[in-house]
C-alpha positions as CSV (number, residue, x, y, z in Angstrom):
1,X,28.0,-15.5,-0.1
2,X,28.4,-13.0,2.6
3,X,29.9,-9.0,2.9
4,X,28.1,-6.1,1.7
5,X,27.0,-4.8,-1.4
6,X,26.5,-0.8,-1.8
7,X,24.2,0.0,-5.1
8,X,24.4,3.5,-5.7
9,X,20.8,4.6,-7.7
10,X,17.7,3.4,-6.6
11,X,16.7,3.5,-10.2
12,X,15.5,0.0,-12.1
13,X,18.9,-0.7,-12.7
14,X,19.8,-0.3,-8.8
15,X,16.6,-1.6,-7.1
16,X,16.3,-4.9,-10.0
17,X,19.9,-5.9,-8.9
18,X,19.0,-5.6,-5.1
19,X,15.9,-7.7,-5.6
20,X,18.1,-10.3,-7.8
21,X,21.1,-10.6,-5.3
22,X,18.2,-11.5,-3.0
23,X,16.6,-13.8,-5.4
24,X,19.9,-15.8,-6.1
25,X,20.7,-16.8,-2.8
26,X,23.2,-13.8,-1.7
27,X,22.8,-13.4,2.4
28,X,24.9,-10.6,3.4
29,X,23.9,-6.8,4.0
30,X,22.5,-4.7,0.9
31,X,22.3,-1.2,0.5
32,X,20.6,0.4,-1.7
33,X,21.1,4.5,-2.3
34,X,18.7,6.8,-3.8
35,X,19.1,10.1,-3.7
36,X,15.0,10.7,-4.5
37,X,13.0,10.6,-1.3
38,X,10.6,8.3,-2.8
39,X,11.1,4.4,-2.9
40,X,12.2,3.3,-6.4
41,X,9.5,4.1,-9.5
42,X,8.3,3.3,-12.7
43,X,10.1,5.5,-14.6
44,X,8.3,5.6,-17.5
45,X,5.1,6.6,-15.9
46,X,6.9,10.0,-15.2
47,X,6.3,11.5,-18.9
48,X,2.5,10.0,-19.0
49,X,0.1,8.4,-16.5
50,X,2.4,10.9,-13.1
51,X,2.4,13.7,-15.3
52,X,-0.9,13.5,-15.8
53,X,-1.4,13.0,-12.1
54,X,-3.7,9.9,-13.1
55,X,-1.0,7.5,-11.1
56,X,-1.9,5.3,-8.2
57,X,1.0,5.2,-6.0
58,X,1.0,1.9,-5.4
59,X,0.8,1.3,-9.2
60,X,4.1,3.6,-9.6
61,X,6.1,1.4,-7.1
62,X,8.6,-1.2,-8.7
63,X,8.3,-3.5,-5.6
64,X,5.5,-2.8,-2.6
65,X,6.5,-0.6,0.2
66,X,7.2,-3.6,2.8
67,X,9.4,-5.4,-0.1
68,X,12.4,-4.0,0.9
69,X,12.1,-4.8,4.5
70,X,11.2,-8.2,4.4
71,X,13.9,-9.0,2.1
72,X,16.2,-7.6,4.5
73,X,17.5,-4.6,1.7
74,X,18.5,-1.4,3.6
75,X,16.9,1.1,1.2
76,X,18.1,4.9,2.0
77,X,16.3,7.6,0.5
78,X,16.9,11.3,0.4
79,X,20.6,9.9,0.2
80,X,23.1,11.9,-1.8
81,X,26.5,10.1,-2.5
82,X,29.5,12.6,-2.4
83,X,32.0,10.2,-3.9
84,X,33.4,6.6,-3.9
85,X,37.2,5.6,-2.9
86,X,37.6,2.5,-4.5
87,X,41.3,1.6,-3.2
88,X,39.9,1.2,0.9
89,X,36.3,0.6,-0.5
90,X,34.1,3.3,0.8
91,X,31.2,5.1,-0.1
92,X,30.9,8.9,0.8
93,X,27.7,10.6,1.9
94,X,27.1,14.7,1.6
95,X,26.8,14.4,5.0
96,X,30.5,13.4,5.5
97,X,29.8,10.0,6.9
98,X,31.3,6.8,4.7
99,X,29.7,3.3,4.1
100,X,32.5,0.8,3.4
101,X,31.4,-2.5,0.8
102,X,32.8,-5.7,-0.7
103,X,31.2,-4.6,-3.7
104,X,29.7,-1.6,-5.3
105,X,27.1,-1.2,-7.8
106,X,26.7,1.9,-9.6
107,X,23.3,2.4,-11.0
108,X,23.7,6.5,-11.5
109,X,21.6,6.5,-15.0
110,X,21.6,9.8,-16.6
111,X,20.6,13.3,-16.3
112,X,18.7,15.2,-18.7
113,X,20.4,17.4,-21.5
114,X,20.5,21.0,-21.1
115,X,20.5,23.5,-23.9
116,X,24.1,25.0,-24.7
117,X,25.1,27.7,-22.8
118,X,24.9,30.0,-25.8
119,X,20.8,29.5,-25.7
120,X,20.5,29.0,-22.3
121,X,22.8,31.3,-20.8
122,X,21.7,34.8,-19.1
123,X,23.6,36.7,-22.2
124,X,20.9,35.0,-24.8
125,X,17.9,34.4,-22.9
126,X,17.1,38.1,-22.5
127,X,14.4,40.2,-20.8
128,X,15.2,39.7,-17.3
129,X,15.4,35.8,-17.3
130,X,18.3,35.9,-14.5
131,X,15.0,36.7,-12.2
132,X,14.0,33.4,-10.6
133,X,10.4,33.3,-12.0
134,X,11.4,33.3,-15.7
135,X,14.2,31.3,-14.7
136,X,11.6,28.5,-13.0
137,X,9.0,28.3,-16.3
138,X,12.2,26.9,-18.0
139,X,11.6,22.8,-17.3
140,X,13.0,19.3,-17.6
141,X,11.8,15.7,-16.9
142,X,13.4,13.1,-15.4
143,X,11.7,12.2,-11.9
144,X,8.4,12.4,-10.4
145,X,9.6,15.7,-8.5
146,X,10.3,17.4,-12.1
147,X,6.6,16.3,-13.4
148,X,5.1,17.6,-10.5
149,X,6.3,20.6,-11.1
150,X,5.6,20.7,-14.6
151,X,2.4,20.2,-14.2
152,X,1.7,22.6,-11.7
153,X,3.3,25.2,-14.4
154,X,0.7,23.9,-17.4
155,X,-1.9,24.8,-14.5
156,X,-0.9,28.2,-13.9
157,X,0.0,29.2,-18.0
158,X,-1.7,27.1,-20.0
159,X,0.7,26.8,-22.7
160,X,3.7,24.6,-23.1
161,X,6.4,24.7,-25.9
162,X,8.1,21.7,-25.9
163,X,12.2,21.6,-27.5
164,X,12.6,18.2,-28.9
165,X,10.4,15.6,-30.5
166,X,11.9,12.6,-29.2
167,X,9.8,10.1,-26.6
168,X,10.0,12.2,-24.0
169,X,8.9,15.4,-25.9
170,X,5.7,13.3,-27.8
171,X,4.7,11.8,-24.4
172,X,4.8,14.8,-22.9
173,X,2.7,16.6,-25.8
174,X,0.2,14.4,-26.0
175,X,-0.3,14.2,-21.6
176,X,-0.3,17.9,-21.6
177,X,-3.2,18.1,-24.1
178,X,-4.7,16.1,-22.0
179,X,-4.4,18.6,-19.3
180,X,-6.1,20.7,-21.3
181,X,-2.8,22.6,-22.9
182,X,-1.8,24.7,-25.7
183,X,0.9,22.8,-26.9
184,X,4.1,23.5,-29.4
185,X,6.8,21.5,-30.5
186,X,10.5,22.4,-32.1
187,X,12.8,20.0,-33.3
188,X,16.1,20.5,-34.8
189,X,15.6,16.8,-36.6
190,X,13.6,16.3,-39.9
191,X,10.8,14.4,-38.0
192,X,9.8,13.2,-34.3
193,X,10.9,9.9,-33.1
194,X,13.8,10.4,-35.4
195,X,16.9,8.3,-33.1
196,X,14.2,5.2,-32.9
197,X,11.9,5.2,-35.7
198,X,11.9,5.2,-39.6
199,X,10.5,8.9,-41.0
200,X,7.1,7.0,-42.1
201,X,6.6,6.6,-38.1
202,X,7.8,10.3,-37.7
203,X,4.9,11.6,-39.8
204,X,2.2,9.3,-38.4
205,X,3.5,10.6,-35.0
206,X,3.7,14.1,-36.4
207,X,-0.4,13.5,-38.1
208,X,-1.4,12.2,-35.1
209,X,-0.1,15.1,-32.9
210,X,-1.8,17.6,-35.7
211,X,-5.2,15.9,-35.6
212,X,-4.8,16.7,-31.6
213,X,-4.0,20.1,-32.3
214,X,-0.1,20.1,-31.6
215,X,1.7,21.2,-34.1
216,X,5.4,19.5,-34.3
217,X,7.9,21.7,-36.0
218,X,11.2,20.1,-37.3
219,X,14.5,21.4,-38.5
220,X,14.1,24.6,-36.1
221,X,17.5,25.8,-35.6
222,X,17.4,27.8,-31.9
223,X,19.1,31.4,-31.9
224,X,18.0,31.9,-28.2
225,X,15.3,32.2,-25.4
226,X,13.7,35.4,-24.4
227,X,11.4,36.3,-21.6
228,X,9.0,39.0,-22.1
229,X,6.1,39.3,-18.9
230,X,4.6,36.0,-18.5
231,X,5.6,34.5,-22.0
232,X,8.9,32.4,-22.9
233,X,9.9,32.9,-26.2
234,X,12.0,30.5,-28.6
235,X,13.6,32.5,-31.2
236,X,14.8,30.4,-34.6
237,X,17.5,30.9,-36.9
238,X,15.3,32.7,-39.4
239,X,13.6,34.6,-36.9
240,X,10.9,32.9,-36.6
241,X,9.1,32.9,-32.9
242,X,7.0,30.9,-30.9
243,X,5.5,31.6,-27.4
244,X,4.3,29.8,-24.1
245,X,3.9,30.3,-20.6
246,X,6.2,27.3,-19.9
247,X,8.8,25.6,-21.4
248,X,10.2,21.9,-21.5
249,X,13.2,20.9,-22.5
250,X,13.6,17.4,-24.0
251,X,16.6,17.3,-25.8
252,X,17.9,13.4,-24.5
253,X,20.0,12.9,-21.7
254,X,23.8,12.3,-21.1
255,X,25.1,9.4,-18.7
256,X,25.8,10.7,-14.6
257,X,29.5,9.7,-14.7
258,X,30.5,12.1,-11.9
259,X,31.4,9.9,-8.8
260,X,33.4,7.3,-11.6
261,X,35.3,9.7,-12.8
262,X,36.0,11.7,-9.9
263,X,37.2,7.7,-8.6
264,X,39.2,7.8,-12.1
265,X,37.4,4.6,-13.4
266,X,37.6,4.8,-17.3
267,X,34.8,6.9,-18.6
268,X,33.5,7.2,-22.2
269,X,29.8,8.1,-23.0
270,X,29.0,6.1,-19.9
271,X,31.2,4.1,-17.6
272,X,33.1,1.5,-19.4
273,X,32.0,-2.1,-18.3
274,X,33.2,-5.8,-19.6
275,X,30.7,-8.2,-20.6
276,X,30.3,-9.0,-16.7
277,X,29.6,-5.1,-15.8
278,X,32.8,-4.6,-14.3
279,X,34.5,-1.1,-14.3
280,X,38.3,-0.6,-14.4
281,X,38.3,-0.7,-10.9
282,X,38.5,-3.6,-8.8
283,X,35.0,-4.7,-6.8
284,X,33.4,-1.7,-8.7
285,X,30.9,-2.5,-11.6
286,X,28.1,-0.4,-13.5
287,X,24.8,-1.1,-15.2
288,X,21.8,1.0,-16.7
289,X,21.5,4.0,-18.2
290,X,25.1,5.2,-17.1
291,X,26.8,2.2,-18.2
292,X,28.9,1.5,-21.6
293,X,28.8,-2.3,-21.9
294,X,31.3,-4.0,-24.2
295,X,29.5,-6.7,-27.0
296,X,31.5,-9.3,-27.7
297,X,30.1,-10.4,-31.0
298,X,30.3,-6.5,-32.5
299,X,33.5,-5.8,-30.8
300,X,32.5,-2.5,-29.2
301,X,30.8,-0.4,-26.5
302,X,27.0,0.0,-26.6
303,X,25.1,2.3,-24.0
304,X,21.3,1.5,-23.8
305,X,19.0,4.1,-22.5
306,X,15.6,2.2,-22.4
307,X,14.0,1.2,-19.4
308,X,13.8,-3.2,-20.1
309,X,17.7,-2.8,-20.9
310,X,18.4,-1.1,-17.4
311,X,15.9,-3.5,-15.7
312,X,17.8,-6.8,-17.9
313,X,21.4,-5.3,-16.7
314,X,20.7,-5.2,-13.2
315,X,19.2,-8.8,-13.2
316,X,23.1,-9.2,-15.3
317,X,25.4,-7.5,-12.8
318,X,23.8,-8.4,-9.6
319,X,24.5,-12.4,-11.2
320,X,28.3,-11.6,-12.1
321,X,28.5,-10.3,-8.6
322,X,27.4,-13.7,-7.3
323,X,29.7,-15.6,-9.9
324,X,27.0,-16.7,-12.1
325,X,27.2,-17.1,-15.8
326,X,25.5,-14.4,-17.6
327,X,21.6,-14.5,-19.0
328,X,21.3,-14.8,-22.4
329,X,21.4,-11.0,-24.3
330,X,18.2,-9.5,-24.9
331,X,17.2,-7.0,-27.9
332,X,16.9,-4.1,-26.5
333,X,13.1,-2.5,-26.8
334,X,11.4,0.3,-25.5
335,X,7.6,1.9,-25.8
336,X,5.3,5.3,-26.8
337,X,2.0,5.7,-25.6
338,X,0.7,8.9,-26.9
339,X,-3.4,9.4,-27.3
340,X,-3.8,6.1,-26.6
341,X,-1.6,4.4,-29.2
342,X,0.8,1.8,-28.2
343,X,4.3,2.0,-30.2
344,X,6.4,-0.2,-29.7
345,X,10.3,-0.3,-31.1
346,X,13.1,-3.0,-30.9
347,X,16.7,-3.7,-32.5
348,X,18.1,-0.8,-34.5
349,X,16.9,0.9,-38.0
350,X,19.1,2.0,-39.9
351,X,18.6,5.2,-43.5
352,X,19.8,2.0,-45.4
353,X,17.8,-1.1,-44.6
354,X,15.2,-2.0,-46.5
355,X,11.8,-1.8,-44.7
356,X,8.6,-4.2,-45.1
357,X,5.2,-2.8,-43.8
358,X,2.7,-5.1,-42.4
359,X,-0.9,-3.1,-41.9
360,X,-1.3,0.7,-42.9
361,X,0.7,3.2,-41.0
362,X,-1.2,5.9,-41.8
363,X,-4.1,4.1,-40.3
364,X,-2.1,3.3,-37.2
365,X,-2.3,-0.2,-37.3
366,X,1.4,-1.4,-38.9
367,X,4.4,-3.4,-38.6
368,X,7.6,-2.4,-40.1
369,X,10.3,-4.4,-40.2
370,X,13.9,-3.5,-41.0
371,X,16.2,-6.0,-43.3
372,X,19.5,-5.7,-43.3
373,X,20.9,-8.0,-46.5
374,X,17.9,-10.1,-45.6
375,X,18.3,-10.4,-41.8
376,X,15.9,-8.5,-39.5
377,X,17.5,-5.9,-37.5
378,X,15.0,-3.7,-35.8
379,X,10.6,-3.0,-35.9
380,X,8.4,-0.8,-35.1
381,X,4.6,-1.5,-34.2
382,X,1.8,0.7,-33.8
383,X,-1.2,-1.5,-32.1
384,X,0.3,-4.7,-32.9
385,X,1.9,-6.2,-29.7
386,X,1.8,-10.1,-30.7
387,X,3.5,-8.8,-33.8
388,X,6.3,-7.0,-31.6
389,X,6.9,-10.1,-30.1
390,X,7.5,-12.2,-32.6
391,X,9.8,-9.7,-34.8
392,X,11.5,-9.3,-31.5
393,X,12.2,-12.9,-31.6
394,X,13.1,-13.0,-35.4
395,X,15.5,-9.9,-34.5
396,X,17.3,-12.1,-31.7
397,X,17.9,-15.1,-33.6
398,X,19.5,-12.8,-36.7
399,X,16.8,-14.5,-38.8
400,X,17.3,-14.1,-42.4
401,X,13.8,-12.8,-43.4
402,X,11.7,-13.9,-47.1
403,X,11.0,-10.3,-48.2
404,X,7.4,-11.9,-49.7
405,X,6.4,-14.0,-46.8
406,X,7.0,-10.9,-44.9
407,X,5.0,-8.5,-46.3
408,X,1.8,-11.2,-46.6
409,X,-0.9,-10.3,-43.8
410,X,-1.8,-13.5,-44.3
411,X,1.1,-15.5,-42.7
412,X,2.0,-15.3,-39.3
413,X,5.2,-13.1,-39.0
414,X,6.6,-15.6,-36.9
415,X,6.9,-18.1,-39.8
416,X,8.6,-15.7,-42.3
417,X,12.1,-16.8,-41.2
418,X,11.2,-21.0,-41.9
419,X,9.7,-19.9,-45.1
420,X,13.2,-18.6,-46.3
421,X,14.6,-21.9,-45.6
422,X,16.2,-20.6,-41.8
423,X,14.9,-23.1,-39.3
């Protein structure tokens, strides 16, 4: 198959679909887009190991410098993307020039949520924060550039406060003590970890931060930020305050949807994609964090945000490109490493499943596994990664879980499924 291929996003999503395209056979000219000057990253070192500035480069890198060249993948850096016109096909660059494709990939992924405008704005956040050096200890993370300058600001303060106890806000927490921080955390939720993990995870996570001496606060409802000298301010509903030289905001992130709906592709929480990752526009498809997919066995859109779900769609959509059948689905899993624990998470949990511990949670060493009328649905490990694997597995085949078997240390979780009769 010849042409070209333009991949908007340099991201996993973006740079696995390059490498794929390549990997399946497809010979015409590749592009790939990123509008960070640096080649494509691990993005999950941003919040840890680059934050930290403990990162060897060559460790961050998704593919080594050369890769791109020798697989004959035009990789343009620095490179901002104005728009797309999908009726004649072209790409347009900020600096007014257009790259015309056969096919177009867009890998946008997300962009970090801001606090509303009524907390953020220059009418709440008072004390002179309109003056650019308040305005610049006011933080979020998404890239290597935005850790960089994060920690620079821990060097200079000291002190972070931290809004939102999610896996961004933890990580963060736990590298910044690391750097030697003060560190404080709101939440508006009841614990941290909340959207991926059961509340007996949330108060390990919330022990664990305490015994490091970061204290996680939950249900905070924001009034406003102030700025008074060198200090940031957050002020709560009940008046309650609490102070730091810097603050991060980590509040989740919303899908980049600008240049597809600017095109007028359909767009809702993410670009809409079909099974195949293909947009309502014709030679225009989607994958990664900005995508909505459609699942065909729940009958609805689902929009994935964790780094092995970008990195398995972009595998997907650079094979529908190329005609090829789809790869079997994968449960969609992500990771925490915070002081040194490993948490791993997979499937989904919901308030009503029924949960069966393996280990002691409050000893950090712990399976639990969510039923839902008997079939397992989602996990959560702390520092048991065979474990992870195999409930991953049971989770993928909708195994119908023995409640017992499960809970036994003595049997291999792997088993648990046969031992109810399911082969």
């Amino acid at each position: 198959m010849t042409g070209r291929i333009v991949i908007v996003g340099a991201g996993v999503a973006g740079a696995t679909a390059a490498r794929t395209l390549r990997t399946e056979g497809y010979t015409g000219e590749i592009i790939l887009l990123g509008a960070e000057p640096e080649p494509p990253y691990r993005r999950p070192m941003v919040s840890k190991e680059i934050l930290a500035g403990t990162a060897e480069d060559r460790r961050t890198l998704l593919q080594p410098s050369e890769f791109w060249r020798t697989h004959d993948i035009e990789l343009r850096l620095g490179t901002l993307v104005e728009s797309i016109d999908p009726g004649p096909g072209l790409v347009w660059l900020e600096d007014g020039s257009a790259i015309g494709y056969d096919n177009l990939l867009l890998a946008t992924g997300a962009r970090p949520r801001r606090l509303p405008s009524t907390l953020s704005g220059s009418a709440t956040i008072r004390g002179g924060f309109g003056d650019a050096s308040a305005a610049a200890r006011v933080h979020v993370l998404r890239g290597r550039a935005d850790a960089e300058a994060l920690r620079a600001a821990i060097g200079r303060g000291g002190s972070l406060l931290i809004v939102g106890a999610g896996l961004i806000g933890c990580e963060v927490a736990a590298t910044a003590r690391g750097l030697g921080a003060e560190v404080t955390v709101l939440d508006a939720a009841g614990g941290p970890l909340e959207r991926v993990a059961p509340r007996m995870i949330g108060d390990f996570v919330r022990k664990l931060h305490a015994d490091n001496g970061v204290a996680i606060h939950t249900d905070v409802r924001l009034r406003g930020l102030e700025c008074h000298g060198d200090r940031m301010v957050a002020v709560g509903a009940a008046d309650n305050r609490w102070a730091a030289a810097t603050v991060l905001v980590a509040i989740g992130s919303v899908p980049d949807t600008r240049l597809a709906e600017a095109a007028g592709l359909v767009v809702a929480d993410g670009i809409r994609v079909d099974e195949c990752y293909r947009t309502s526009a014709a030679g225009v498809y989607a994958a990664g964090d900005a995508a909505s997919r459609f699942d065909a066995a729940a009958g609805v859109h689902r929009r994935e945000e964790h780094w092995n779900s970008a990195q398995a769609q972009g595998a997907g959509v650079a094979r529908s490109m190329l005609g090829l059948p789809p790869l079997p689905g994968e449960v969609a899993w992500g990771w925490s490493l915070q002081y040194g624990r490993n948490i791993q998470f997979a499937g989904t949990i919901r308030a009503s499943d029924e949960l069966v511990v393996r280990g002691s949670v409050e000893s950090g060493d712990a399976t639990v596994l969510a039923l839902r009328e008997g079939v397992a649905t989602g996990v959560v490990t702390i520092a048991r990664p065979a474990e992870f694997r195999a409930a991953r597995d049971l989770i993928g085949r909708a195994a119908q879980v023995d409640r017992v078997a499960c809970a036994d240390e003595a049997l291999p979780l792997g088993s648990v499924a046969e031992l109810s009769g399911q082969s």
